[in-house]
N, C-alpha and C positions, 0 to 999 in steps of 0.2 A: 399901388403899394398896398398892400396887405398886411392887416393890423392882428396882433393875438391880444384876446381879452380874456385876462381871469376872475374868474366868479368864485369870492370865497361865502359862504351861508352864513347868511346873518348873525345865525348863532357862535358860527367860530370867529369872524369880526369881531363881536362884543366880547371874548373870552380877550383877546388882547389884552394884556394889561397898559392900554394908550389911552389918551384920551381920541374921543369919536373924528377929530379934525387933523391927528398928526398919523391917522392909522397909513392910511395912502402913502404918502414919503416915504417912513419909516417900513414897508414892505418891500417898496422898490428898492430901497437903498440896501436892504436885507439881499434883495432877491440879488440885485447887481454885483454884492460880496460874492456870494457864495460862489456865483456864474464865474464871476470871475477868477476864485480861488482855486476852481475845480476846470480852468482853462477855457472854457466853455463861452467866455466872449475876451475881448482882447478891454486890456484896460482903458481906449476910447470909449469903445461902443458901451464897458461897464459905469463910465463915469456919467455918457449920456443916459444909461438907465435910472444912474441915481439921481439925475438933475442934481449935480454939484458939479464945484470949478473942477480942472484938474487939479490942484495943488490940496481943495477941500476933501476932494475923493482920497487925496495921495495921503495924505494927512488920518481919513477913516481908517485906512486899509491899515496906516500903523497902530491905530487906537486899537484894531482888534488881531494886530501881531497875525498880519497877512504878508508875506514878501511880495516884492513887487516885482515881476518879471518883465526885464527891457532888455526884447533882442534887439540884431544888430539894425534889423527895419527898422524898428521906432527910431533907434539913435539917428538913422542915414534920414529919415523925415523930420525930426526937431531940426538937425546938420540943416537939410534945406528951407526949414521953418525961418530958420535964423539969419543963414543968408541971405532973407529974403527980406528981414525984420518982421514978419507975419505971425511967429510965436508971441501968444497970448495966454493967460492964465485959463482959460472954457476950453483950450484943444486938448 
């Protein structure tokens, strides 16, 4: 598996207005928004970017008056999550 690494320059790091320890989360969770807003990952793959649950991610997305898009795939995989008892708050 093949990993992407981003390198942002020290100097734009520190322009953050974060502190030095919550910079990292607070990027991803940014980068995971927007990917996702602009279609570009599926709201799984964007919630495993943000490392949050799903309901915490589902929860962001309304803080920052994102709609959620759930086609009829997600629905037919929770449908089988559930029949299974297998849905959990992290899928």
């Amino acid at each position: 598996m093949s990993k992407l690494t981003l390198e942002i320059p020290s100097d734009l790091a520190d322009a953050l207005r974060l502190p030095p320890d919550e910079r990292l989360a607070r990027i991803q969770r940014e980068l995971a928004i927007r990917l996702y807003q602009k279609g570009l990952l599926s709201f799984g793959k964007a919630r495993e970017l943000s490392s949050l649950s799903k309901w915490d991610f589902h929860s962001l997305l309304g803080q920052e008056g994102i709609d959620r898009s759930y086609d009829e795939e997600e629905l037919d995989a929770d449908l089988a999550m559930l029949g299974t008892g297998l849905l959990t708050d992290d899928g």
